[in-house]
N, C-alpha and C positions, 0 to 999 in steps of 0.2 A: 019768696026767696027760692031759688032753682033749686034744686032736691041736688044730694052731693055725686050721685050718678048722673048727672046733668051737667054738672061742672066739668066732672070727669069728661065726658063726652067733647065738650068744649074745645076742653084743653088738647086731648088727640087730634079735634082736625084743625085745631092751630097750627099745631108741628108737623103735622102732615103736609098740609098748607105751605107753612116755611122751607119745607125738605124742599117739594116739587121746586120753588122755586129760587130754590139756593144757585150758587154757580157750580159749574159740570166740576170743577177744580177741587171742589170741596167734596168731591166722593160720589157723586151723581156720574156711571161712564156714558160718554159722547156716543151717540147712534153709531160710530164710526169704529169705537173703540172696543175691540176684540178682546181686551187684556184681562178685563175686570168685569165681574156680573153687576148686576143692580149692587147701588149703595145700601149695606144694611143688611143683605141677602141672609141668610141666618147658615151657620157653619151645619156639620151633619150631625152633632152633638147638640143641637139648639144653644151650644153657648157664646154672647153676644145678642141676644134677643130679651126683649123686657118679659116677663114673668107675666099672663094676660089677664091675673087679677092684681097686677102691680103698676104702680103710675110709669105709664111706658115714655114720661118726658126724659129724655136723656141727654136734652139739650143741660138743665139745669143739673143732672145727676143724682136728686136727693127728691124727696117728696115730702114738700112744706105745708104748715098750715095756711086753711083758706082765709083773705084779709078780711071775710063776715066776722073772724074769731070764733067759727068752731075750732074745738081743743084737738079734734082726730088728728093722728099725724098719717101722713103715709108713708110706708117703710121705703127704703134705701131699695134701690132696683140692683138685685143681685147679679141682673147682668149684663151692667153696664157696656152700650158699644164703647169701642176705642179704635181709635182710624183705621188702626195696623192690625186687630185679629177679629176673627170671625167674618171678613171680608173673602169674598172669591177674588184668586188672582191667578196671575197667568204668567207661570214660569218663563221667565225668560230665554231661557236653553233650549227649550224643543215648542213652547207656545200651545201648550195645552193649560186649560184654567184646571189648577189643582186650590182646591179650598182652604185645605190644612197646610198651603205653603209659607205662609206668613207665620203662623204659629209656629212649624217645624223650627223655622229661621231663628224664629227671636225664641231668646232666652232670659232668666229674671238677669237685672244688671246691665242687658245689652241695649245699648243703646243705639243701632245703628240701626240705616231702614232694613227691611226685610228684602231680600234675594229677588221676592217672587212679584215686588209691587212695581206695577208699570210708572214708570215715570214719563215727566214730560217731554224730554229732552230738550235741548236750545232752543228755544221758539216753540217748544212742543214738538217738533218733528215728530217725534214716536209716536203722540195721539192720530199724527194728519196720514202715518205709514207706517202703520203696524206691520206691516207682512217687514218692511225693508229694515224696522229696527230688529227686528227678530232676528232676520239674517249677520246685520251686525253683531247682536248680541254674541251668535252662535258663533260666529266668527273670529270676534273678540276672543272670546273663552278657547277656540282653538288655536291662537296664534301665542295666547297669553300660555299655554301648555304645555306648545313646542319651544318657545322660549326658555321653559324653566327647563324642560327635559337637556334640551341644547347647553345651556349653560354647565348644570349637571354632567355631562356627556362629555364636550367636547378633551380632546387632549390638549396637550399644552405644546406638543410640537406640528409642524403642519405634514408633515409627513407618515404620520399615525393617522389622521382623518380619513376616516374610509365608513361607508356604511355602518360595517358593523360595530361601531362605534357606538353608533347611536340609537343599537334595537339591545340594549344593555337593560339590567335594572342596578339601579344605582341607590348604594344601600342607606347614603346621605337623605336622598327625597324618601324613600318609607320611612325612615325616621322621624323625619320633618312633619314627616303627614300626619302620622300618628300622635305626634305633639300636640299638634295645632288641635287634632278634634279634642285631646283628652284638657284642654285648657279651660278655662273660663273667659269669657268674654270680652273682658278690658286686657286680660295679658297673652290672650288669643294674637289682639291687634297686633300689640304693641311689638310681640315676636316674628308675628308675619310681614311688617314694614323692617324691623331688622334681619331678617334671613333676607327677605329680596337684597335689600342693602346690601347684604356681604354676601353673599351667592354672585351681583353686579360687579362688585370687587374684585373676585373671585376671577371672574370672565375678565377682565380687563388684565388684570397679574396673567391669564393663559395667553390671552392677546400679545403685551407686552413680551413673553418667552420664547413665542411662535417667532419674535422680530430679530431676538437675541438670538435665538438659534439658529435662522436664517445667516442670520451676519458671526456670533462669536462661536456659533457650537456649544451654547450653555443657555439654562437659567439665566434670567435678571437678577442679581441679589439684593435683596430688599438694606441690605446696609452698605454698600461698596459702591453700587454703579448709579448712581444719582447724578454724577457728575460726569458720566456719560451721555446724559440726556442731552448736556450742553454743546459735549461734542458732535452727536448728530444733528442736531440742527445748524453747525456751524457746518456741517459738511455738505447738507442740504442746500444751505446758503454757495455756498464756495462749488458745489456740481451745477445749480441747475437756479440761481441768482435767487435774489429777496424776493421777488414774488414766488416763484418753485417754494420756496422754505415758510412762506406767512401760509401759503393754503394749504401746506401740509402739515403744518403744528393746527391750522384749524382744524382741519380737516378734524384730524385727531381728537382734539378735545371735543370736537362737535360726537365723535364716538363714544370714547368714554362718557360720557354725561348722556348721551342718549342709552348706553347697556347700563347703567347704573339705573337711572329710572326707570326704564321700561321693566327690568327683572323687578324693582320693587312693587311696579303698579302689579305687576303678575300673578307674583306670590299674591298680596293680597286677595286679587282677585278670585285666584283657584280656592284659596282659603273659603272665602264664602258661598262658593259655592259647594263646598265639600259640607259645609255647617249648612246650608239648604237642602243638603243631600245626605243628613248626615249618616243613616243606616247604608246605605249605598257606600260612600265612601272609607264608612269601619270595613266591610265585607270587602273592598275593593283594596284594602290595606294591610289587610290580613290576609288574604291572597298573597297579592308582591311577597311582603314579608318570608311566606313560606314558600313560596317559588324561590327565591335568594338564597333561603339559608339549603334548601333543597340541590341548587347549582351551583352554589360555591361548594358544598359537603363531595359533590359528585365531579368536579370540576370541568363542568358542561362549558364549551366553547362556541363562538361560532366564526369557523376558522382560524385565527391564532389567535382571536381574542375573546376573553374569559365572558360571560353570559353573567356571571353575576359582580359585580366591582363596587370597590370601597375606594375609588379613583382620586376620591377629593379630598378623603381623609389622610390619606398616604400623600397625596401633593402638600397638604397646610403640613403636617408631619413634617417631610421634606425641608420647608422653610423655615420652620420653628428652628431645627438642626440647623439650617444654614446660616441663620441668622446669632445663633450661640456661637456658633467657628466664628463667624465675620467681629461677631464682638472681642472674639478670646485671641482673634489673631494679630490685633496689636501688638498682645504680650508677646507671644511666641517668636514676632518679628524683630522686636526691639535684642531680644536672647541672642537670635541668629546674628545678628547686624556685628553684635558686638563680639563678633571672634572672626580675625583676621588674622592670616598667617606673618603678613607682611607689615603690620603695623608700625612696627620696631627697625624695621632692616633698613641699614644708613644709607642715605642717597646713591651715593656712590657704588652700592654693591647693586643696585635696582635695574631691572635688564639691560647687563652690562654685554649681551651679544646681539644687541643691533645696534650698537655705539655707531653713530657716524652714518647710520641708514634713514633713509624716508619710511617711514610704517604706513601704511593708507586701512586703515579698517572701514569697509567700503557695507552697509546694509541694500541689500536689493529690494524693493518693496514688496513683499507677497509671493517670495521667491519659497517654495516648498515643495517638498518632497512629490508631490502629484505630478508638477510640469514634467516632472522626472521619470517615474513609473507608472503613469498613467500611459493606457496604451494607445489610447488618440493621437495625446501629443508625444509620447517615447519618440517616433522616427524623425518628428523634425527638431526636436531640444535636442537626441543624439547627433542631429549634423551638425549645429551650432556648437556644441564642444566638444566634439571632435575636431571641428576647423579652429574653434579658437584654442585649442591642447596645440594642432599643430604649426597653426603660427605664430604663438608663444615661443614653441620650441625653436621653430624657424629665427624667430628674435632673439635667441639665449635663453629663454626662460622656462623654468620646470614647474611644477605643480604639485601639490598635495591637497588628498578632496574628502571627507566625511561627514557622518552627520551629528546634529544638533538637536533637540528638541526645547522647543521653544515653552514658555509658557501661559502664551494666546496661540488664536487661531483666527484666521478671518481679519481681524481687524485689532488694534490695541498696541501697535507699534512703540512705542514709548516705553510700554512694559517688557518689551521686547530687548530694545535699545539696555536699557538702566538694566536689565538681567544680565546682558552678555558684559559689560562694563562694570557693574560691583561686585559679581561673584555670589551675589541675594536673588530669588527666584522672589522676581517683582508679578503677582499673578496678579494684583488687584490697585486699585487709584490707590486705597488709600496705604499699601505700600509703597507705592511711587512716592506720596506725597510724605511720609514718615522719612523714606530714605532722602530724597532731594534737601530734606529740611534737618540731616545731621551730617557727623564728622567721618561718614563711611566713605574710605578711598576706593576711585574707581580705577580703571585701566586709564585713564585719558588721565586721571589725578595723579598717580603715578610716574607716567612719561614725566607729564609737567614739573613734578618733586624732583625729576633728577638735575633737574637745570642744563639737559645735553638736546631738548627739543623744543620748538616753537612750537605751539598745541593748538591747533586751529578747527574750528566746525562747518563745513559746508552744507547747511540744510533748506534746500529750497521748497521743502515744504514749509516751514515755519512762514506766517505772513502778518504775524502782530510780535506783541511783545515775548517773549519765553523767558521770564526770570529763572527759570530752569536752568537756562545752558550756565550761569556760574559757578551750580556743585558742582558741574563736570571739568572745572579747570581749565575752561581754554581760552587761548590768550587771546582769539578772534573768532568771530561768529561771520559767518557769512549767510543770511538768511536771500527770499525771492527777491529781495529788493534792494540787495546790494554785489547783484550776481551782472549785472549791465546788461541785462535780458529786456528786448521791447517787442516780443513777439508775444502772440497769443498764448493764451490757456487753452491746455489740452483736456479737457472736461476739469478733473479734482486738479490735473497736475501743472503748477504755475508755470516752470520750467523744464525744459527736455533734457534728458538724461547728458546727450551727447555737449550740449551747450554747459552743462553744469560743471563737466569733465573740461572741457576747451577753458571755461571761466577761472577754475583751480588752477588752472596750466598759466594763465594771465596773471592772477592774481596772486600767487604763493611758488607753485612749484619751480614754475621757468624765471624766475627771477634769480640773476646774479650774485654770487656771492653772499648766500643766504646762509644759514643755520640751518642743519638737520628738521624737518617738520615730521610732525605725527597729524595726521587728518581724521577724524569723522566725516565721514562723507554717506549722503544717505540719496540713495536715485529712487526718485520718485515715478518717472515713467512708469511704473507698473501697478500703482496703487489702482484700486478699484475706482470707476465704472471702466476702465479700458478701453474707453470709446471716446474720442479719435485719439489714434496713437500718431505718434511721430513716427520720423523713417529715417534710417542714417544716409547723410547728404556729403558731400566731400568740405572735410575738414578746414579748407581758406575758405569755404565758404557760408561759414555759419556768421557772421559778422554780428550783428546786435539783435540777431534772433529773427529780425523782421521775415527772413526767408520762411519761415515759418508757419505762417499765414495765408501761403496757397497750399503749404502741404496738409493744415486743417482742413481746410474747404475741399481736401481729394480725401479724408479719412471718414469712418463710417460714423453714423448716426446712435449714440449711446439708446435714446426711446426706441428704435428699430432692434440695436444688437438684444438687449436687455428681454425682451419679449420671446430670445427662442434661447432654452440652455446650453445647447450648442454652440450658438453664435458666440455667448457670454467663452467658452470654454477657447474657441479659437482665439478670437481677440486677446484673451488673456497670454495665452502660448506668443501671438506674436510680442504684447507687451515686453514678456520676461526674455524676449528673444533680442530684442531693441537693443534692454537695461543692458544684457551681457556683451553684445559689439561693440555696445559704447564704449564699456570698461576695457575689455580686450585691446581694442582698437587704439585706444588711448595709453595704455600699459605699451605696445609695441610704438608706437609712435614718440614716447617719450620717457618710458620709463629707462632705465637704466642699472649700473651694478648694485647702484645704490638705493635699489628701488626694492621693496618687499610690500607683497598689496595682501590685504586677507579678505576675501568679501565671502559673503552668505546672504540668505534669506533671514528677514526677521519673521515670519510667520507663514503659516498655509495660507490662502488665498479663504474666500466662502462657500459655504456650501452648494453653493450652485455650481460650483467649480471642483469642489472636491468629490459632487455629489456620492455623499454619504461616508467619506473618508472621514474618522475621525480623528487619525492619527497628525502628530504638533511636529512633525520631522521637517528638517530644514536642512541643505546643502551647505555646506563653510568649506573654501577655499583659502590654501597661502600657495604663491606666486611671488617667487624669486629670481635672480639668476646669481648670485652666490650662493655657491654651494652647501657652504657650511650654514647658512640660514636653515635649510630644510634638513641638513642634515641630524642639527636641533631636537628636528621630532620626528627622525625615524622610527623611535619606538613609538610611535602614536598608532600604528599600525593603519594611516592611509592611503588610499587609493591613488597611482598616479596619474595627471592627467585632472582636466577639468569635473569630470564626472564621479561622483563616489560608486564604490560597488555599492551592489545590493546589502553586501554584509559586512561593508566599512563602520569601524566603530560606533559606539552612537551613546554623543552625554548628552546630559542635562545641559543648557545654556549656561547653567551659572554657573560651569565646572569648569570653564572656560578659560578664566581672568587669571584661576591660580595654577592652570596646567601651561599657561602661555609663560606667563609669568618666573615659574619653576625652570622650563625649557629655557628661557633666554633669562636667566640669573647667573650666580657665578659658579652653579653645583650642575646648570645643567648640560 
């Protein structure tokens, strides 16, 4: 029988044996493979190596008796290999083989691989190019860094984005960072896949406000404007057709879902490497930390902006607030709605000084204060009313001109509309859609109450259903498609202002032995993209619009104007220069004694146009030629003439209803 040192012996160049010729996969690295030393190599603490008077088989783990049936046992090998420590491996970050990396990495509990072990990658690639996955690795980790800092960073309007933006320390990520290392290992993970998460979030809401603010001059609100999402895409559709609108709602989602994922692969990522790094990472966190509280304490800049920020805490902050208003503003609305001065006052006494007159309350699309005082366009809007002040007057008719303040900007007409008409400051849907949906009387509901007006709507923007237009009381709607318009679309706008005006004149005004009418009338021609506009053409010859269709094909290119902000600014100037001929032109052509027109802007135009204006001012006209019409509101203190002074009064929109109101009752 072989003596028990003999067996021994045996048994070692068995598993010797079996090592050599195991697969390279199983721990053996490939001649090729840079990453990892010999399988087994012993760490510099010798632990992970069998004990060299202990049974060094570690395949089996344990040291059994021999099947002769001697009793000897052999003890347990205290230092068991295991794949993952005591291994050399070769950090992935810089590709030096660090022994103690796998150990650093892992911790008891953690189950995930170690930082520092080369993997195969798809096919292996890594084993077949090492140098090339290395470069990726490092590359990865640096794009995965700028990502999170970026996200971190970025502001929420697009005009804040500047450098120094982004060489900030942002007191969110030391925070973060310090979390993460001070965790435990399963709730390490579990926080680092939800921070990427909402950090992704996070970026997509600054995303979204950059677009908002672009177009409204505001914030998104996370409970109000949901249902403006629909609206953009319909406008999307209606500027630039169903395919323009499908690849840009893709487009989009294809983004959000790619910043949502990619922040969360991120995070994770920095995460474990900071837990492969982790003394590095403490001392690199504790730094920032004190660098912050060091430049905020000091209030170190660079240039106007602050060096140390709490950017994102102060944005969630922000929303949480806006999101309490948006909830509580229900109530607040319902309060407001239900006090009316006029509730009670008998038909009969209800603006009893325009008895027997036409009333036209005429909205300009995006008619605002800039066309006006902006010093680009000041010299050619100043020729335009000045000439239409003086052929007005030419025509018999006088003027009174001040301002409004709306409560949008850029875009949101409807709220605009339903503000100047109930006398309620409509700033949000879901006031529109609170007011629409009770017994709050408007200006148009009013007229209708007295039984002395036929109440009619001309809106050629409308081009589907509006359940809408029945709170407003009017006994006829004239939407694009009952206007006998068969001319082109002028980008957003179905219908041309001048034709929309000649349409009214055909279909309500210039008819015979009619009834007094009260009109809404709302000119689209100026709505946004402003590319191609119409031009005013002589009035017998607008026929069924068709004329209209070489005057496209001579107007300019929305993708070309769009591209310089300049361009966007003139285009715009001439739009609103159109809207006011039309109306003019058409007031001296047909209006008469019995004619009283009130027109305004419903809103500023956008920020590309205002650029940087943020002020909600809008111009509101009346245009008469009886006297005692305007004499009404001489105490209004405004301006005569087309154009308001600089220091012409200036309400609120929804102060409107009941100062009109008040002036044409029986007191005023």
């Amino acid at each position: 029988m072989p003596s028990k040192t003999a067996r021994k012996d045996l048994r070692v160049s068995l598993f010797t044996r079996s090592r050599q010729q195991s697969d390279p996969a199983g721990g053996a690295a490939e001649p090729d493979d840079d990453a990892g030393g010999t399988a087994g190599a012993a760490s510099n603490d010798g632990e992970g190596t069998a004990d060299s008077d202990t049974d060094t088989d570690s395949g089996t783990g344990t040291g059994t008796a021999e099947s002769s049936g001697d009793t000897d046992t052999v003890e347990p090998a205290t230092g068991t290999t295991e794949p993952d420590e005591g291994t050399a491996t070769t950090d992935p970050e810089v590709g030096a083989t660090d022994p103690d990396a796998a150990n650093a990495a892992r911790e008891p509990g953690d189950d995930s691989e170690a930082p520092g072990v080369a993997k195969a990658g798809w096919f292996g690639w890594r084993r077949r190019y090492p140098r090339t996955a290395r470069g990726v690795s490092i590359g990865t980790t640096v794009l995965a860094g700028a990502l999170v800092l970026f996200a971190l960073l970025v502001p929420n309007q697009m005009e804040k984005i500047e450098f120094a933006s982004f060489v900030r320390i942002p007191a969110e990520g030391v925070l973060l960072a310090g979390l993460l290392l001070a965790l435990p290992p399963r709730p390490r993970r579990i926080t680092a896949v939800v921070s990427g998460a909402f950090l992704g979030l996070l970026t997509i809401l600054k995303f979204v406000d950059m677009g908002f603010y672009q177009i409204l001059a505001r914030p998104f609100d996370l409970v109000l404007d949901w249902i403006l999402i629909e609206n953009a895409t319909d406008f999307l559709r209606e500027t630039f057709g169903r395919s323009g609108q499908v690849l840009a709602v893709v487009g989009v989602i294809v983004l959000f879902v790619a910043v949502l994922v990619l922040t969360t692969l991120a995070v994770v990522r920095l995460t474990n490497l900071m837990v492969g790094h982790r003394s590095v990472a403490a001392r690199t966190t504790l730094i920032l930390g004190t660098a912050w509280i060091t430049a905020m304490t000091l209030g170190v800049q660079i240039g106007s902006v602050p060096f140390a920020t709490k950017g994102n805490a102060e944005f969630i902050g922000n929303r949480v607030d806006q999101v309490q208003a948006g909830l509580a503003d229900a109530r607040v609305f319902r309060k407001q709605a239900a006090v009316d001065a006029f509730a009670k006052t008998p038909p009969d006494q209800l603006l009893t000084g325009l008895r027997g007159k036409d009333v036209l309350f005429t909205f300009i699309e995006s008619y605002g204060r800039v066309a006006i005082d902006d010093p680009a366009m000041a010299p050619q809007m100043d020729s335009v009313l000045k000439e239409g002040t003086s052929s007005l007057k030419a025509a018999g008719f006088e003027s009174r001109s001040g301002w409004l303040q709306s409560p949008v900007t850029g875009a949101g007409s409807w709220l605009a509309h339903s503000t100047f008409l109930s006398g309620l400051w409509i700033k949000n849907q879901q006031r529109y859609r609170n007011l629409t949906t009770s017994d709050r009387m408007t200006l148009t509901n009013y007229f209708g109450k007295t039984k002395a007006w036929r109440t009619v709507g001309v809106v050629p923007g409308v081009r589907r259903a509006w359940p809408e237009g029945k709170y407003f009381g009017l006994d006829h709607i004239y939407d694009s498609e009952h206007l006998g318009y068969h001319g082109p679309y002028f980008s957003w706008t179905p219908v041309p202002d001048q034709f929309s005006m000649e349409a009214f004149q055909r279909l309500e005004h210039g008819k015979k032995d009619r009834e007094p009418i009260m009109a809404e009338i709302i000119l689209a021609s100026s709505h946004n993209p402003w590319s191609p506009i119409a031009r005013m053409i002589d009035w017998e010859k607008l026929g069924d619009g068709s004329v209209f269709h070489q005057i496209k094909k001579e107007g300019t290119n929305p993708t070309e104007v769009w591209k310089d902000p300049e361009k966007v600014r003139t285009e715009y100037r001439k739009a609103i220069e159109y809207s006011i001929r039309s109306l003019t032109e058409w007031l001296e052509r047909y209006g008469d004694e019995d004619t009283v027109l009130v027109f305004l802007g419903d809103h500023q135009p956008v920020p590309t146009v205002t650029a940087g204006d943020t002020g909600k001012d809008v111009p509101i006209t009346i245009v008469a030629k009886d006297d005692k019409v305007l004499d009404r509101v001489a105490d209004w203190g405004w301006t005569d003439g087309l154009k308001p002074a600089e220091n012409a009064p200036r309400w609120g929109m929804d102060k409107f209803r009941d100062r009109f109101m008040t002036a044409y009752g029986p007191q005023g």
